[in-house]
Short mmCIF file of the C-alpha atoms (twelve columns), coordinates in Angstrom:
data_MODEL
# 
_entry.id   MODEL 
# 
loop_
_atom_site.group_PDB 
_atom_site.id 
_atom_site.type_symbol 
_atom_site.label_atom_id 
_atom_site.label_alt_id 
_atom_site.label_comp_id 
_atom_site.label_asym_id 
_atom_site.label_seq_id 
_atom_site.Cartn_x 
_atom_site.Cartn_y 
_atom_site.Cartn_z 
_atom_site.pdbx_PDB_model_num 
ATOM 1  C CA . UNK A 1  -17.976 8.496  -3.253 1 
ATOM 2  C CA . UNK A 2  -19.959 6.534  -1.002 1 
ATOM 3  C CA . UNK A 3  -19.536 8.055  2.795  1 
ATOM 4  C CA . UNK A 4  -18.900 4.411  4.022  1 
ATOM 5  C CA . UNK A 5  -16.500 3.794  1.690  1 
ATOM 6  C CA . UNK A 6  -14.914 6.535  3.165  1 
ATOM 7  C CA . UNK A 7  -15.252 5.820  6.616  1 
ATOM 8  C CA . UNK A 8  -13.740 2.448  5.999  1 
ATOM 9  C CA . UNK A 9  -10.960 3.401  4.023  1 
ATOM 10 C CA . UNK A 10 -9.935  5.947  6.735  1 
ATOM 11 C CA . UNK A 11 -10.650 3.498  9.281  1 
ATOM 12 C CA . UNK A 12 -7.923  1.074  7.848  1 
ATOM 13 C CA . UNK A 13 -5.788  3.738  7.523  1 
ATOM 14 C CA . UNK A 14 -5.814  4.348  10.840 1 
ATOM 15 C CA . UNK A 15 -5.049  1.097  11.983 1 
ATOM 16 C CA . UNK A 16 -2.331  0.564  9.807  1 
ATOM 17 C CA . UNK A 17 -0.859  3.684  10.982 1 
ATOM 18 C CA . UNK A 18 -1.303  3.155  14.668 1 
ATOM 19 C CA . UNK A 19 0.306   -0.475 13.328 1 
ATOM 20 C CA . UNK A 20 3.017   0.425  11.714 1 
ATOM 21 C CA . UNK A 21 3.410   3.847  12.595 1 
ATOM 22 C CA . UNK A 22 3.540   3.883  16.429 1 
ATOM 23 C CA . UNK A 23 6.107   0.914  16.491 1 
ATOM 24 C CA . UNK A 24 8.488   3.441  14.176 1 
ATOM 25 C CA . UNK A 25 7.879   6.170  16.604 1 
ATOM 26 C CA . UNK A 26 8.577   3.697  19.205 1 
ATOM 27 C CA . UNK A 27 11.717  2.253  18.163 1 
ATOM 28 C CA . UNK A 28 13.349  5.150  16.861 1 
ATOM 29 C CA . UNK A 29 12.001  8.445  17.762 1 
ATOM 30 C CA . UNK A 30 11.146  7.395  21.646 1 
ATOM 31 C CA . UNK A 31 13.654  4.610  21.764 1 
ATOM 32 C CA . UNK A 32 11.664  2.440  24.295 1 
ATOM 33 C CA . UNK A 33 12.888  -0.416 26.593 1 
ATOM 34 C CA . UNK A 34 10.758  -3.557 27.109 1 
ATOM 35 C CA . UNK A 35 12.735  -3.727 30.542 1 
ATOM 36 C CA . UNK A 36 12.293  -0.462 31.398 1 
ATOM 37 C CA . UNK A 37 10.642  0.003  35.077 1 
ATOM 38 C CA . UNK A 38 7.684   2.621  36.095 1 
ATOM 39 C CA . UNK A 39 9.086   4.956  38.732 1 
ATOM 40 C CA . UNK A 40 6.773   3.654  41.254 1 
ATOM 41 C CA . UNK A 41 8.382   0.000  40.863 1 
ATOM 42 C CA . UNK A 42 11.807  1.489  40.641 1 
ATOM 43 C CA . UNK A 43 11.755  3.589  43.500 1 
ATOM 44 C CA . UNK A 44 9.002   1.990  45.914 1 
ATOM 45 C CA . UNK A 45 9.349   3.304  49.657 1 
ATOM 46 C CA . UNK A 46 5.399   2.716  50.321 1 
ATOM 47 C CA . UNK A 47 5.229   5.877  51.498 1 
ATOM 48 C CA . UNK A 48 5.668   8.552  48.147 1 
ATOM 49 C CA . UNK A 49 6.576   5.801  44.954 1 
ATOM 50 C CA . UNK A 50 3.525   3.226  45.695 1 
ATOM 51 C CA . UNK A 51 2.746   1.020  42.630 1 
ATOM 52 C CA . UNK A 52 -1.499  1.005  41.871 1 
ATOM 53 C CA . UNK A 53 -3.547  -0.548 39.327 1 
ATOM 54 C CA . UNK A 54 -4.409  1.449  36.500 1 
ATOM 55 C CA . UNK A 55 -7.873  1.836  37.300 1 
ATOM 56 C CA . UNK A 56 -7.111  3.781  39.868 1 
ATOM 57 C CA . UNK A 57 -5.016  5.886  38.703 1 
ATOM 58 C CA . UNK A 58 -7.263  6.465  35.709 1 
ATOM 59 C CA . UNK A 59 -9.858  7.585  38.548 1 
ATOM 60 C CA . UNK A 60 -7.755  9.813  40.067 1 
ATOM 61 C CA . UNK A 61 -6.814  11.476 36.939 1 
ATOM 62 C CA . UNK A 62 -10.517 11.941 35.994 1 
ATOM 63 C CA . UNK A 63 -11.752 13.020 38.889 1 
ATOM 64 C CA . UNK A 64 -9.372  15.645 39.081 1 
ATOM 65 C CA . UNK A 65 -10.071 17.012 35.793 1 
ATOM 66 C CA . UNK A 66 -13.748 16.449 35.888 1 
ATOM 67 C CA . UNK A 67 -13.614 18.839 39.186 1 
ATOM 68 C CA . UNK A 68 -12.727 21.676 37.153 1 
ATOM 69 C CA . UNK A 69 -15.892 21.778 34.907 1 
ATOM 70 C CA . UNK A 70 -18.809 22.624 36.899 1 
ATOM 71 C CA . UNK A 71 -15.944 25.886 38.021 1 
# 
């Protein structure tokens, strides 16, 4: 079999999976809300529950696990 074949074959499969799959898990395992609010939004004080973008919060995240490796 032709490894691109391959590739693209489990390629599709994957996105019909994440597709069709993850709303399943969604709906019925997880049982998630469309209305459902972040605890930041829910319980803002601006002082400990401060809403962010997600770019920062993807920062903070990385830098604090990228500060482990050079350990």
């Amino acid at each position: 079999m032709n490894s691109l074949l391959l590739t693209v074959l489990a390629m599709a499969g994957y996105v019909l999976a994440y597709r069709f799959y993850g709303r399943f898990l969604g709906r019925k395992l997880f049982r998630l809300q469309a209305d459902f609010l972040m605890p930041s939004h829910e319980f803002k004080d601006g002082v400990d529950y401060v809403p962010t973008k997600r770019h920062i919060i993807f920062g903070h995240h990385f830098t604090t696990i990228a500060g482990l490796g050079p350990i």
